[in-house]
LUMLUM-256369 format. One record per residue (C-alpha): residue number from 1; residue in three letters; x, y, z. Coordinates in nm, 3 decimals, padded with zeros to 5 digits, m for minus. Example, Ala and Ser with C-alpha at 12.3 -4.5 7.8 and 13.67 -1.06 7.14 Angstrom:
BEGIN
+------+------+---------+---------+---------+
: resi : resn :       X :       Y :       Z :
+------+------+---------+---------+---------+
:    1 :  ALA :  01.230 : m00.450 :  00.780 :
:    2 :  SER :  01.367 : m00.106 :  00.714 :
+------+------+---------+---------+---------+
***
This chain:
BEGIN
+------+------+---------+---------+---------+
: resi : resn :       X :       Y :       Z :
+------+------+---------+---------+---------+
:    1 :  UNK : m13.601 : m12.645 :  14.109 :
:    2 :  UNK : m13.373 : m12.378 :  14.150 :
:    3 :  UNK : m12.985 : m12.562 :  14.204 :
:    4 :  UNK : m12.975 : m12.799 :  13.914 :
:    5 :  UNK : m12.647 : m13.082 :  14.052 :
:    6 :  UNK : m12.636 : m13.465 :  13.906 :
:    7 :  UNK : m12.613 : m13.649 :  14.201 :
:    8 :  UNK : m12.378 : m13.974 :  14.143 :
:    9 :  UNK : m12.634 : m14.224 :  14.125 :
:   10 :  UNK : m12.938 : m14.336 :  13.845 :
:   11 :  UNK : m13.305 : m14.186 :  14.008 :
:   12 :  UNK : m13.368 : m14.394 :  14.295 :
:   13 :  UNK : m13.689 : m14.218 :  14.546 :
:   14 :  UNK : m13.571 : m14.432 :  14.827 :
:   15 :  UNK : m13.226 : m14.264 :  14.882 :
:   16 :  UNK : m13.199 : m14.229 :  15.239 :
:   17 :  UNK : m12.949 : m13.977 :  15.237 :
:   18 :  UNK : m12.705 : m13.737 :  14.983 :
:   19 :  UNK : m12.334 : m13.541 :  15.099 :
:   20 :  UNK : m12.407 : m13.186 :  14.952 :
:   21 :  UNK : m12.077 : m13.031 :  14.868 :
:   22 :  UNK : m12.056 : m12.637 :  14.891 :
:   23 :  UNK : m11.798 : m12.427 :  14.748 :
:   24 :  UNK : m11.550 : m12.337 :  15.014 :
:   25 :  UNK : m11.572 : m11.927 :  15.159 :
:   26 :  UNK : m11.224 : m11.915 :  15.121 :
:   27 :  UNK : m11.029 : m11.972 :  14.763 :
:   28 :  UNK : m10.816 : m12.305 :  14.783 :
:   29 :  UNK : m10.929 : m12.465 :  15.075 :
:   30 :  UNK : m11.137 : m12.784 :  15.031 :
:   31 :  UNK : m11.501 : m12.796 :  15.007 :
:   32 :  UNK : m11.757 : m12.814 :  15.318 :
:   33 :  UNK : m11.918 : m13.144 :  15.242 :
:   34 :  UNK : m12.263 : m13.199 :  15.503 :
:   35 :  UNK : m12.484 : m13.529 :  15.519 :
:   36 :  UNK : m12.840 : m13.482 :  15.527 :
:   37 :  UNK : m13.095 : m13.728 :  15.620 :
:   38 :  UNK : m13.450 : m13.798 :  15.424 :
:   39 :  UNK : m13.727 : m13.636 :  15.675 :
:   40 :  UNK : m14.097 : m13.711 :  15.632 :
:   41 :  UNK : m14.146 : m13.331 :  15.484 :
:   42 :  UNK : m14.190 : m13.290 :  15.164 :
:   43 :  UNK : m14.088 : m12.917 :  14.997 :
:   44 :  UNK : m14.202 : m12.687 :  14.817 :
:   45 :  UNK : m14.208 : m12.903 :  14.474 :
:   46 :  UNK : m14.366 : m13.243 :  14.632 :
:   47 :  UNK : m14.000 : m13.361 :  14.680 :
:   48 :  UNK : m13.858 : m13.510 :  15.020 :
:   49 :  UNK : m13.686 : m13.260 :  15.240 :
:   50 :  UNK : m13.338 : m13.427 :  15.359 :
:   51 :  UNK : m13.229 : m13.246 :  15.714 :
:   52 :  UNK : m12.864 : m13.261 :  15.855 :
:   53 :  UNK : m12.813 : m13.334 :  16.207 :
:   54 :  UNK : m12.849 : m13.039 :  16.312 :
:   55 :  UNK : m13.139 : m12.939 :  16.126 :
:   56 :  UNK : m12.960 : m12.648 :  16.023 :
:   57 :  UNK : m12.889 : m12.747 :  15.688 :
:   58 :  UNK : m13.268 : m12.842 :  15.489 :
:   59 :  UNK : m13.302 : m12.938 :  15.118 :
:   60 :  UNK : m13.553 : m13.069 :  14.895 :
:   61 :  UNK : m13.393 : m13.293 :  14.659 :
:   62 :  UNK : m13.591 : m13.461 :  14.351 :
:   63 :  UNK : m13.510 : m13.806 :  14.219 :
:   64 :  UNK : m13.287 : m13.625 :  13.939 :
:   65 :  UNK : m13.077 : m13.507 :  14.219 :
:   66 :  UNK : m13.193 : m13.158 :  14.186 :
:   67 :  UNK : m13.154 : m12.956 :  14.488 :
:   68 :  UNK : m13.363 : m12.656 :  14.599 :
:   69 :  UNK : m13.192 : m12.494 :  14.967 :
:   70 :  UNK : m13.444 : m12.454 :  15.279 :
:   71 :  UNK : m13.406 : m12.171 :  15.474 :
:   72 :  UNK : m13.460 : m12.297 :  15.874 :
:   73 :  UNK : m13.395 : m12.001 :  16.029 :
:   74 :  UNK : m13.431 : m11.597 :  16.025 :
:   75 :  UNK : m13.118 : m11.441 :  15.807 :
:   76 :  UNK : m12.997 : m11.762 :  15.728 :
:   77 :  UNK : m12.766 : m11.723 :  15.386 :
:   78 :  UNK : m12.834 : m12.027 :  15.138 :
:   79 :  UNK : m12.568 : m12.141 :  14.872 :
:   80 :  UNK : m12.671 : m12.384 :  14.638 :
:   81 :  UNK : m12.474 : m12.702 :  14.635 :
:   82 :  UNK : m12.149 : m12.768 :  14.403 :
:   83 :  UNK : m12.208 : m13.123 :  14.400 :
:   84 :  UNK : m12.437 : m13.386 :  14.590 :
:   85 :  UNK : m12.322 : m13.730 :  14.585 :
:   86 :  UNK : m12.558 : m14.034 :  14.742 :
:   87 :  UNK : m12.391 : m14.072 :  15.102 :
:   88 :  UNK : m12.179 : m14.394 :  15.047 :
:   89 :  UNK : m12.287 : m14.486 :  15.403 :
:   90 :  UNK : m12.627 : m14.382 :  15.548 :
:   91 :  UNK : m12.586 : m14.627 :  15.788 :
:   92 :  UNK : m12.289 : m14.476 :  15.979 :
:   93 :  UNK : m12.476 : m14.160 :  15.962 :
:   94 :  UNK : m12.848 : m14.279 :  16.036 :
:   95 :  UNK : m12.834 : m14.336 :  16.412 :
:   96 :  UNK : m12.658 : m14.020 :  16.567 :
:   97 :  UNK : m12.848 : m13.795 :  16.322 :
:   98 :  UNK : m13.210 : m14.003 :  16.369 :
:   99 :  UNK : m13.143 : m13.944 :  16.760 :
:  100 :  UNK : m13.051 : m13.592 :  16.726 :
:  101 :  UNK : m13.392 : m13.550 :  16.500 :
:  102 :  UNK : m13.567 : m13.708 :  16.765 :
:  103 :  UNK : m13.456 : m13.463 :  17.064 :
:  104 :  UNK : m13.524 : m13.162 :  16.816 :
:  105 :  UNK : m13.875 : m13.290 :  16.739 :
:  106 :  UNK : m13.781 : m13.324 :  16.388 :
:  107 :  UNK : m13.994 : m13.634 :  16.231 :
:  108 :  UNK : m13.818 : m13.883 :  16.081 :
:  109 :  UNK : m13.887 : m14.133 :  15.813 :
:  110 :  UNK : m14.111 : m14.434 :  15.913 :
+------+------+---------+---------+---------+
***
């Protein structure tokens, strides 16, 4: 895969979600950190694709924790992840972004 990051966690395939960290476009300010959701894709690689919310923001992440960006739209700029931590609470996260999958269209896991 092509953005090698050690996620925070030993391999575990039933992660249900990961906070990608990206390096901030401006020097000093803190880093954008987004939650993304497992989907029922798979990518490129045979790995699950995890979605934000908005299903904006796509990656395929392996069970190493290595991340590979999915472009989602036309023109769309990808930067590969300074860090991706497990998401210390899918739960919070789960509902609103399972909801906002649903409306979109976007499967979900079963």
């Amino acid at each position: 895969m092509s953005n090698s990051v050690q996620h925070d966690r030993d391999t575990d395939s039933d992660i249900e979600g990961y906070e990608l960290a990206f390096a901030p476009a401006i020097h000093g300010l803190p880093r954008d950190v987004v939650v993304v959701l497992r989907s029922d894709r798979t990518g490129p690689g045979g790995h699950p694709v995890y979605l934000d919310a908005t299903g904006i923001v796509s990656a395929e992440i392996s069970d190493r924790g290595e991340a590979r960006m999915i472009a989602t739209g036309i023109g769309q700029r990808l930067s590969p992840p300074v860090e991706i931590r497990t998401a210390g609470r899918v739960a919070d996260h789960a509902a609103p972004a399972a909801e906002k999958h649903r409306m979109m269209g976007v499967p979900g896991p079963e």
